[in-house]
C-alpha positions as CSV (number, residue, x, y, z in Angstrom):
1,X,195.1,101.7,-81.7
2,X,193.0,102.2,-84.9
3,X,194.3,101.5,-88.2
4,X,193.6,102.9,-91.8
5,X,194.0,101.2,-95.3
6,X,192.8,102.3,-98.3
7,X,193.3,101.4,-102.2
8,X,193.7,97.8,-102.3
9,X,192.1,97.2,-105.2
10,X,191.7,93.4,-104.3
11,X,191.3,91.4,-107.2
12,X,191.8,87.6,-108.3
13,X,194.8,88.2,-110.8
14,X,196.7,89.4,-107.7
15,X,196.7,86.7,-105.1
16,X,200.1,87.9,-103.5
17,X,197.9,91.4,-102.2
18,X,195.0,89.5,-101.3
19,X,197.4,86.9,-98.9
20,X,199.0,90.0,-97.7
21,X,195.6,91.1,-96.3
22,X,194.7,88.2,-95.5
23,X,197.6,88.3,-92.7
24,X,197.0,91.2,-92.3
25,X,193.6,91.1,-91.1
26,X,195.0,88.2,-88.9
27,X,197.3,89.7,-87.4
28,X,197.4,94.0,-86.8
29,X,194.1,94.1,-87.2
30,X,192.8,91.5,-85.1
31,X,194.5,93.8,-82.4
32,X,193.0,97.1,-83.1
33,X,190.3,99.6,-81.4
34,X,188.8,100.1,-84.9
35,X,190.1,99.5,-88.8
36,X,189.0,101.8,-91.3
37,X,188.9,100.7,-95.1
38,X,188.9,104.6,-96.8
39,X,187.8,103.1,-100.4
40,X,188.7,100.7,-103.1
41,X,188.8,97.9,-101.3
42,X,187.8,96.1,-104.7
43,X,189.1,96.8,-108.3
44,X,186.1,97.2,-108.7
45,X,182.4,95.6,-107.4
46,X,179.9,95.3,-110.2
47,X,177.0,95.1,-107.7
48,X,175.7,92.9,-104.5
49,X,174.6,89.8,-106.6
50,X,178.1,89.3,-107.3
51,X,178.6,88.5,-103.8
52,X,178.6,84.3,-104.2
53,X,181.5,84.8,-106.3
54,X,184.4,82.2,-105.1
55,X,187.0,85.5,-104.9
56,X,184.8,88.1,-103.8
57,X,183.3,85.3,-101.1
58,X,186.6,84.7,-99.8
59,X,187.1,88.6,-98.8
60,X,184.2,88.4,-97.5
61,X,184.8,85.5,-95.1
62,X,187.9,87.2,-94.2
63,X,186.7,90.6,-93.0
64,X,183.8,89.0,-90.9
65,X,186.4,86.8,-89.2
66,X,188.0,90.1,-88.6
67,X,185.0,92.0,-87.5
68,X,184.5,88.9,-85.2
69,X,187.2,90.6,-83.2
70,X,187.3,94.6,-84.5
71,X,185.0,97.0,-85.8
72,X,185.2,97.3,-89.5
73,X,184.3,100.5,-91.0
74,X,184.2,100.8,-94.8
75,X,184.0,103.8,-96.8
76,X,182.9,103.4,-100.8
77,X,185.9,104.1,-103.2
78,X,185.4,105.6,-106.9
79,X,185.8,101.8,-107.8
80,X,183.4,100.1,-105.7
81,X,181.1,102.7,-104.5
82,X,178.3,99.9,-105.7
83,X,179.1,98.0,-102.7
84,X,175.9,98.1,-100.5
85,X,174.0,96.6,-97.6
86,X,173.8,93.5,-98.3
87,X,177.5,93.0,-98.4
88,X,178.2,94.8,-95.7
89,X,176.1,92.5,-93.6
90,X,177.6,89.5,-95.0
91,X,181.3,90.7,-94.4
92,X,180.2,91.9,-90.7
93,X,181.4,95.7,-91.7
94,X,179.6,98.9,-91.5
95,X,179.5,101.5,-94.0
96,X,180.4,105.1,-93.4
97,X,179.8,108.3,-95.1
98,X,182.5,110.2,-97.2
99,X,183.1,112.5,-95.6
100,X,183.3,111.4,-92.0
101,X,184.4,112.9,-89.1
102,X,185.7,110.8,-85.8
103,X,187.5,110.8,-82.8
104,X,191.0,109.1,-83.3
105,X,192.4,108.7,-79.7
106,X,191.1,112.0,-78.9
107,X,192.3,114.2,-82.1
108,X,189.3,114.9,-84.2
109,X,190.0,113.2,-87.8
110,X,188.2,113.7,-90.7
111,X,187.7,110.6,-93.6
112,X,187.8,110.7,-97.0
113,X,188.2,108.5,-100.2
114,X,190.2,111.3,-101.5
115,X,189.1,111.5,-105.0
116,X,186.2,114.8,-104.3
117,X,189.3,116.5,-103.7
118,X,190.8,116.3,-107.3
119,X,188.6,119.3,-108.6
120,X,191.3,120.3,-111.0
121,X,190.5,116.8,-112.9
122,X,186.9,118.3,-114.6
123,X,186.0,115.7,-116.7
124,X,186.7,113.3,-113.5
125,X,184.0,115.2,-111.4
126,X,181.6,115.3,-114.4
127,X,181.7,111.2,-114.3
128,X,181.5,110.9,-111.1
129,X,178.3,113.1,-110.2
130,X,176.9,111.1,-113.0
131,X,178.0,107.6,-111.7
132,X,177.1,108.4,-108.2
133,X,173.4,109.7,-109.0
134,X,170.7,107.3,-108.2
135,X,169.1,107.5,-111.3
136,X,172.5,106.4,-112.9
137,X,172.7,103.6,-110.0
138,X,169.4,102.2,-110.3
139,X,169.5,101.7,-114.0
140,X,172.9,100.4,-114.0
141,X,172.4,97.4,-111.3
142,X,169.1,96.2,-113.3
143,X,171.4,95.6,-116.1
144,X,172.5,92.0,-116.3
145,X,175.7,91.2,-113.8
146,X,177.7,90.5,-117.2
147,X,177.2,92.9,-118.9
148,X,177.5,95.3,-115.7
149,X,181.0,93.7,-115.7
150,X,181.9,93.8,-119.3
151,X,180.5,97.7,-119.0
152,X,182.9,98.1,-116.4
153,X,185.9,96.6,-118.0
154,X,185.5,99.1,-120.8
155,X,184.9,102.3,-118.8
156,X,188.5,101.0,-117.0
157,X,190.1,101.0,-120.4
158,X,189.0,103.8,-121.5
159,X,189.8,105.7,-117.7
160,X,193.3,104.4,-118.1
161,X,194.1,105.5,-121.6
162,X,192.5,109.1,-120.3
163,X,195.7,109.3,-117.3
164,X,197.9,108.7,-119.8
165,X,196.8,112.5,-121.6
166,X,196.6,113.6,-118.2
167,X,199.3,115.8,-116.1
168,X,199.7,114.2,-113.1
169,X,198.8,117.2,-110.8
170,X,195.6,117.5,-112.3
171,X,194.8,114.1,-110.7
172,X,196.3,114.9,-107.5
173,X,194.3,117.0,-105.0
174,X,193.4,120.6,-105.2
175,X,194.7,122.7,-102.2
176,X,191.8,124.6,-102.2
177,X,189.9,122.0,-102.0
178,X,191.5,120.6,-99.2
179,X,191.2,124.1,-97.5
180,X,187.9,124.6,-97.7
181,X,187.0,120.9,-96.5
182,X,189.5,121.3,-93.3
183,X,187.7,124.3,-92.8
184,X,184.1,123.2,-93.0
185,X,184.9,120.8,-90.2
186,X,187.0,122.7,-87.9
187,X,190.0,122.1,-89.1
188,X,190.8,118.7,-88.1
189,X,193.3,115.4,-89.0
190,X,192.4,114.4,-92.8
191,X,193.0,111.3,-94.0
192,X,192.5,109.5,-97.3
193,X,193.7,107.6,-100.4
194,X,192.8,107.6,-103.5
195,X,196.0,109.2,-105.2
196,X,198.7,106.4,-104.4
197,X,200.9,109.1,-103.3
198,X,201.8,108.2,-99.9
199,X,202.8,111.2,-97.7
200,X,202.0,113.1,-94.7
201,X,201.7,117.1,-95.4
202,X,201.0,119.9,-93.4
203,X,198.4,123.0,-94.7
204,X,197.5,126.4,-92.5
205,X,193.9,126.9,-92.6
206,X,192.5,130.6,-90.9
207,X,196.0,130.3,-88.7
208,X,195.0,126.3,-87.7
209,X,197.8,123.9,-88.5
210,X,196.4,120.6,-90.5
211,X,198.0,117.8,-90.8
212,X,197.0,115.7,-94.0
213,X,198.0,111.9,-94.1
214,X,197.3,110.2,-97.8
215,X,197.3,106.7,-97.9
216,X,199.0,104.2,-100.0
217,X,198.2,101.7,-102.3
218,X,198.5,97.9,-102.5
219,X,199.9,97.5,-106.1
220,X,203.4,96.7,-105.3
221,X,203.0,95.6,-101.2
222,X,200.7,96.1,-98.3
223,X,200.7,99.3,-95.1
224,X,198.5,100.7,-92.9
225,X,198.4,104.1,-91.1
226,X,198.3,103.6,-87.2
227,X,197.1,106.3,-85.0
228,X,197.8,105.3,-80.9
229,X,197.0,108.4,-79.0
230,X,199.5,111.6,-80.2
231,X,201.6,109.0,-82.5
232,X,200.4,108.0,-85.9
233,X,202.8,106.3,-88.3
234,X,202.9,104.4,-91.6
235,X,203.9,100.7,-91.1
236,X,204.7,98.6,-94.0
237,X,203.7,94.9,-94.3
238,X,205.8,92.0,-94.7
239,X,205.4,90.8,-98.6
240,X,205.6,87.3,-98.6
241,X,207.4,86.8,-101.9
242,X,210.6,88.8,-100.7
């Protein structure tokens, strides 16, 4: 059985999410082949030195007591794509590549965030080849660990107040885009998050049948995608406040 979650977005002004994971690496996880953490695990992670923070410490402690038990693959978000080694080692996870292809109970299933895909969102894609560059990484983590954090606060205001003008399928995924990255890996399984628009879809590729899951988010309540050799479903998790 190997499990998929993406889009937490863990932070401490929602303890009801972070207890659900907290079961939740507990329980389902504890029992799995393999989880896989597709992005935005954090709201957002300012950098490695903020890893003795009492919050982010706890998440920490709770994945490697996971780990303990089940490989823990974790793939950088658009909101915490700073995450880096040293947390990794700490937590008892390994970082993957986005894109990355495995083999899901023998169906080949390519990884992704999500959010290369939304090509129709321009000034998006023009942020975040500049965000990601390591020029732009290098200078921004030798910044003080407030200020990174007070930077980031306002580049979250000012990314939210941008939605709002948006439409909302120029935030959603291109088809194209899709297309083309099925088809540069031999048109496998996708998965990924990043849109908060839970659904599985089906594309035709060159005559090959795709099957696309997206994953949810964590805003409201917790779920996971669970693959077990031809089956894969979405299972919700109990919230503990209902």
């Amino acid at each position: 059985m190997i499990l998929f979650v993406s889009d937490l977005h863990l932070c401490s002004s929602r303890p009801e999410t972070c207890r659900i994971f907290f079961d939740f690496l507990a329980g389902p996880a504890r029992g799995a082949d393999a989880l896989y953490i597709l992005g935005d695990l954090f709201e957002y992670w300012a950098g490695d030195d903020d890893i003795d923070d009492p919050f982010n410490a706890s998440i920490v402690s709770a994945l490697r007591g996971c780990a303990g038990d089940t490989p823990v693959y974790l793939m950088h978000g658009n909101r915490d794509f700073l995450l880096g080694e040293r947390f990794a080692l700490a937590a008892g996870v390994q970082l993957i590549d986005d894109p990355a292809l495995i083999d899901c109970c023998g169906t080949p299933t390519l990884l992704t965030h999500g959010d290369a895909l939304c090509t129709d969102d321009e000034d998006y894609m023009r942020f975040r080849a500049e965000v990601r560059s390591a020029r732009w990484i290098e200078a921004f983590l030798a910044t003080p660990l407030t200020e990174r954090k007070m930077r980031i606060e306002a580049l979250r205001r000012e990314s939210e107040a941008q939605k709002k003008r948006k439409p909302m399928r120029t935030m959603d995924v291109n088809d194209l885009a899709v297309q083309a990255l099925l088809r540069s890996h031999a048109y496998p399984r996708l998965v990924h998050g990043h849109t908060h628009r839970p659904a599985r879809h089906e594309h035709v590729v060159d005559a090959h049948r795709c099957e696309r899951w997206v994953l949810a988010d964590w805003y409201a309540s917790g779920s996971y995608l669970s693959s077990i050799g031809s089956e894969t479903v979405s299972v919700a998790l109990p919230n503990k406040s209902s």
